[in-house]
N, C-alpha and C positions, 0 to 999 in steps of 0.2 A: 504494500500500500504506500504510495506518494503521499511524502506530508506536505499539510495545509503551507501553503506558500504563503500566508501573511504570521506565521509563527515559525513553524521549523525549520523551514530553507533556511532562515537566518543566523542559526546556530550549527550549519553543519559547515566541517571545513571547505574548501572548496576540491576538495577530493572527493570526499563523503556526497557534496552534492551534485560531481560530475556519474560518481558513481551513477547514482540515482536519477540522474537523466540520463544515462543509458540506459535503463531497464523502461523507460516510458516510451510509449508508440511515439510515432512521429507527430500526430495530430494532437495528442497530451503537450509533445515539445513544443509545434509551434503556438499552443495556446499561448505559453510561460514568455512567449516575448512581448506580451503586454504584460507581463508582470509588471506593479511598480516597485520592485525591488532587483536595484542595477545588477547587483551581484548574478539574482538567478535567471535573469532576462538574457545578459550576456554570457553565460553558461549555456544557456538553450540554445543560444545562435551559434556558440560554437559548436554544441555537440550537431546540428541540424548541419553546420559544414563540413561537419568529419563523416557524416552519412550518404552526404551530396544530394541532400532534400531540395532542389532547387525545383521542382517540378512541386510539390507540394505547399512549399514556401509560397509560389507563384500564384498557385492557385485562390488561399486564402489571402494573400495581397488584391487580387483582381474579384472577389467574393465580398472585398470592402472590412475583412476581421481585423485592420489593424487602422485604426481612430486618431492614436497620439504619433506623435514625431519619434520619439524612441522606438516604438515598436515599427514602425516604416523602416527606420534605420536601419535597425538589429534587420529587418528582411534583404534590404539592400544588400547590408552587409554579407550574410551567407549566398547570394546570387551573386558578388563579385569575388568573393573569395574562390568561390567554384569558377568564375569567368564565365556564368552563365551566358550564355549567346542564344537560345533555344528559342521559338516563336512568343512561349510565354512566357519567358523571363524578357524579352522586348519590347512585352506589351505591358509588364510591369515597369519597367524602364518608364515606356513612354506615358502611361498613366498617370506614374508621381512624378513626371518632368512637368506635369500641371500644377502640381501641388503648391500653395501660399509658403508657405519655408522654405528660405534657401537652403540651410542644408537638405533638407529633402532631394529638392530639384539637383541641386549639386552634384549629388551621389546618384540622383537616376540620370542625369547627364553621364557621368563619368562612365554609365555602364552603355548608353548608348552611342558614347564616341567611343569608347573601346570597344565596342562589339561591330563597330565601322557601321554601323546603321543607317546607310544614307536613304534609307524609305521614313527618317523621322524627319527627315528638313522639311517639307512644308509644313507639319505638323509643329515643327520647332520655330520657323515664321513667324506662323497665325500666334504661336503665343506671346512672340517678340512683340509680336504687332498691336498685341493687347495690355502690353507690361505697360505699369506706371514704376514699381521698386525699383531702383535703380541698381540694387543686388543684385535682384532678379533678370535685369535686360542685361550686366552686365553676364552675367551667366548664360544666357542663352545665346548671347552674340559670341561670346567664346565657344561655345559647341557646338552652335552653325559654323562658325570659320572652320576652327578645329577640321569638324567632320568634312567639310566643302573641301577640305586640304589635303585632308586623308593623312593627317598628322594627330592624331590620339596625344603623343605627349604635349601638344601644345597645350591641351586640355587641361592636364597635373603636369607638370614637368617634371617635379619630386618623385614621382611613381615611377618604382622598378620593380617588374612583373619578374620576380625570381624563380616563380616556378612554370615562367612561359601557360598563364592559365588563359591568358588572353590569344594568343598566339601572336606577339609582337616580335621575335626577336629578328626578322627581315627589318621591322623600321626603326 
């Protein structure tokens, strides 16, 4: 039996509770990434990366199961780690490249210029075309260019894909 996440996640080491989400389905895991407690949210999404839940992840991303900015995240997060590229990790990309939070948009940017997604530039336009945030146009006009360029790092420059998830190491 999995303990109640608003008492016992928080007293178990972080051993004890990687444990313990290993023994949970996949759909129990991705519950736990709305958890409000950072510790076991980001445990979920790691253990959902080490499974390569990204078809699952995807699913309940584009089902509308994840509300708050952290739980968006932690999804992103496990879809880039993996270098998801798949139809529905694209369509989650380009979903929360809508999204009011820059980092949201940010990180579904980052997967849709690394996944060279050039079926999102009109889609990434129309929403240029609609920005007032200045965060936000700036982001989108970097991932149009970016991607129009077919240079992904232009996008992070700091990002080094070490385990070739993306399949960058030609550019």
């Amino acid at each position: 039996m999995a303990p109640n996440a608003e008492h016992d996640w928080q007293r178990l080491s972080r051993e004890e509770a990687s444990a313990l989400h290993q023994k949970l389905n996949v759909v129990s895991t991705i519950e736990l990434l709305n958890c409000p407690h950072k510790r076991v949210a980001d445990l979920a999404a790691e253990e959902l990366a080490t499974r390569g839940a990204s078809e699952p992840v995807s699913s309940a991303v584009i089902r509308g199961s994840f509300t708050k900015k952290k739980a968006k995240l932690r999804a992103l997060y496990v879809l880039q780690v993996l270098g998801a590229r798949d139809a529905e990790s694209l369509r989650v990309y380009r979903l929360l490249a809508g999204d009011r939070d820059p980092d949201v948009v940010g990180s579904a940017l980052f997967g849709i210029v690394f996944s060279r997604d050039k079926e999102a530039l009109p889609g990434l336009r129309e929403l240029l075309s609609g920005e007032s945030k200045p965060a936000l146009e700036f982001l989108y006009k970097r991932a149009i260019w970016s991607l129009s360029a077919n240079m992904p790092h232009e996008f992070s420059p700091d990002f080094y894909d070490l385990n070739n998830v993306w399949g960058l190491r030609n550019y």
